[in-house]
N, C-alpha and C positions, 0 to 999 in steps of 0.2 A: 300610328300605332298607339300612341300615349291617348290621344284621346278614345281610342275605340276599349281601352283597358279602363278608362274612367267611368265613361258608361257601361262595361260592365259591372266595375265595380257599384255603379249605383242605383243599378238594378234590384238586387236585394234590398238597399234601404228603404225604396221608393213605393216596394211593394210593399214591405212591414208599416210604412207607413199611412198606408192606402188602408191596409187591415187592420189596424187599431184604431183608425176613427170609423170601422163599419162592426166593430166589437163593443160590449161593453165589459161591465165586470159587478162584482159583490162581494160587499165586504160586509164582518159581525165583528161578535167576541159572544164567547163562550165561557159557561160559570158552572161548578157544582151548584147544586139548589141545596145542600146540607150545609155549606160549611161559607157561600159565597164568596169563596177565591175561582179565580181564573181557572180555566181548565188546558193546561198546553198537555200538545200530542191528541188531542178531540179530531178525527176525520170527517169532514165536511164537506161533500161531495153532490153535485146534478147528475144525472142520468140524459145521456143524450143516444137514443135509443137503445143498444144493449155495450155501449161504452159508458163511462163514467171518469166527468172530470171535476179533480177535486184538490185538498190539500191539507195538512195538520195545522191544526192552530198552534200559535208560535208561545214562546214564553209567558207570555201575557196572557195568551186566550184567543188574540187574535188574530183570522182567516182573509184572505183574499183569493177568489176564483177568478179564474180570466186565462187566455180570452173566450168571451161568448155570444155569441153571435146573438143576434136582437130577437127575443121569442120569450115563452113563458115555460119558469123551471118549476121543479120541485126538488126544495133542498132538501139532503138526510142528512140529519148528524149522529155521529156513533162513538160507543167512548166506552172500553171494557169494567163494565159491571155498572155502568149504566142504561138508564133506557133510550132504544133507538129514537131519535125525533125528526117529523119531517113539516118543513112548513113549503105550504100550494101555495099555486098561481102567484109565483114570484114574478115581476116585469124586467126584463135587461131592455134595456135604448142602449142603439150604437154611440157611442164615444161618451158614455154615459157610466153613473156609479149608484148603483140600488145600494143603499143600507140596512141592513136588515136589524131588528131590535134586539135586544142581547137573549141569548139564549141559556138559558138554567136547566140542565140532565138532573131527571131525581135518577137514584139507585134503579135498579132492573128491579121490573116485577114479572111475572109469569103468572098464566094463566093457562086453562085446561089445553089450550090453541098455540100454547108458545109464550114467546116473550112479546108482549105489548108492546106497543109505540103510541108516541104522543104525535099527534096531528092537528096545527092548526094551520092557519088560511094568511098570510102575510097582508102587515098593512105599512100602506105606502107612507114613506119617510125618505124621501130621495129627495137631498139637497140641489133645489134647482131656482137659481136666481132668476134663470130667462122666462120668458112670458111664453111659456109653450101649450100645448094641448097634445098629447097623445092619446090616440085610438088602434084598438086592436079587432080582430076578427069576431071574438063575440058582441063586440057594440056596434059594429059594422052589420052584423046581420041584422041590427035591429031600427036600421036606419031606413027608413020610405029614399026610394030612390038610389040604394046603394050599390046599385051597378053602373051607376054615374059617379068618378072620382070627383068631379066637381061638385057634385051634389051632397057628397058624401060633407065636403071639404067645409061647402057651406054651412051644412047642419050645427058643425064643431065651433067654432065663433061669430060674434056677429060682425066682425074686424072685416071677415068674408065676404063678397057680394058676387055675385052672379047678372052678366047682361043677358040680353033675351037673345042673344047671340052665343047662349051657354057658355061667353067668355068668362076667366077667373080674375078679380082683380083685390085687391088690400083695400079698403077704405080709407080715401085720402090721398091712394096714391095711381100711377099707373097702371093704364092694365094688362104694360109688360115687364114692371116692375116687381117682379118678383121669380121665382128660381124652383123647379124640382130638383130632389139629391134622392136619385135611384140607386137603393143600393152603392153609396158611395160616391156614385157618379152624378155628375150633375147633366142634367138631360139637356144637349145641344140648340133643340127648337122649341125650348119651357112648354112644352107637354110631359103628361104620364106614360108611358108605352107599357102599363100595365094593367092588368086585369083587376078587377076590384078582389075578388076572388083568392087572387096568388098576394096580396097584401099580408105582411105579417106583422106591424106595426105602421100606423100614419102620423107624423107630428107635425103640426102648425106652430111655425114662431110667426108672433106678430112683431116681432122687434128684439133686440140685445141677440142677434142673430150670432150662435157660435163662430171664431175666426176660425176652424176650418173652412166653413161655407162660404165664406163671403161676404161682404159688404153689401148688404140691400135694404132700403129703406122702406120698401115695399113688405116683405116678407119673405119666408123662406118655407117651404114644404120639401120634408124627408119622411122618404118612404122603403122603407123593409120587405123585400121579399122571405115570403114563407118559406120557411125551413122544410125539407122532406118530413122529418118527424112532426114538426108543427103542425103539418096537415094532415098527416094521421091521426093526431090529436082530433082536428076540428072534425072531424069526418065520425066521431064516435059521440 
């Protein structure tokens, strides 16, 4: 009885923990652009289809969203009797932390159409020591051969190699020396059992491989299933 109440109990932990390394998150700081102090109470929020997850920036300025699943956002920020702001094609990697650059609200303007918003395009600043490569669904479409994951794989380093056997292998090392992480999972017979298609982010480490994943000296490829919304996205 004791042990069957241990594994219950560690059931919840096992799965929280499965789910924050297929999450990521995002973090700022928020400023008036009149007076350059911190802006706390500033709501900064994604839209994941007609929900929205978000959070007030704290004393400081500073916001943290999470958890989010691996796909691409678009932040708004809002701040009474300032103007709304939102910055695109934000990138989240599971067990990963986007940074995003500081944010400055001018005062609210109006126009004939309402209240204005500031709209720019995020640029990547995501602290990442390991040797990786990420691709998503728009660079994927533009890859010769990208209904072949392998082919795909290859295109993205040249660490990659491909036998005439369309087997995958690292350079320098074996050519079963290395590991898929599907969605979380790590794929039992090192294949993809995915469609290139239903892909919502692809990373290649060639090395400094996260200790969640494992120990491979080979490398390591994690791959993202598309989000329902995300592929409503790609589809427009």
């Amino acid at each position: 009885m004791k042990k069957f109440i241990l594994c219950c109990a560690l059931i919840p932990f096992l799965l929280a923990q499965s789910f924050s390394q297929n999450t990521g998150e995002i973090k700022g700081k928020v400023y008036d652009s009149q007076n350059k102090q911190t802006l706390p109470g500033a709501y900064v929020y994604v839209k994941v289809g007609d929900n929205m997850i978000g959070t007030a920036t704290d004393i400081n300025g500073n916001f943290t969203i999470k958890p989010l699943n691996a796909g691409i956002y678009t932040i708004f920020y809002k701040y009474t009797g300032k103007q709304t702001a939102e910055v695109k094609d934000v990138p989240v990697d599971p067990a990963r932390i986007t940074f995003m650059d500081d944010k400055y609200l001018d005062d609210t303007v109006f126009s004939v159409g309402g209240e204005e918003a500031v709209i720019t395009a995020f640029r990547d600043k995501i602290i990442d020591p390991e040797p990786k490569i990420t691709i998503r669904p728009k660079e994927i479409k533009e890859i010769a051969g990208k209904n072949d994951i392998n082919l795909i794989i290859k295109s993205m380093t040249s660490q990659v190699m491909v036998t005439e056997n369309k087997e995958l292998y690292f350079r320098g090392a074996r050519n079963d020396n290395f590991v898929y992480i599907i969605d979380g999972v790590k794929s039992p017979d090192g294949k993809a059992h995915i469609p290139s298609g239903a892909i919502g982010s692809l990373t290649v480490y060639t090395g400094g491989v996260p200790a969640q994943y494992g120990d491979f000296t080979g490398g390591c490829i994690v791959i993202e299933s598309m989000g329902y919304f995300d592929w409503l996205n790609s589809q427009k």
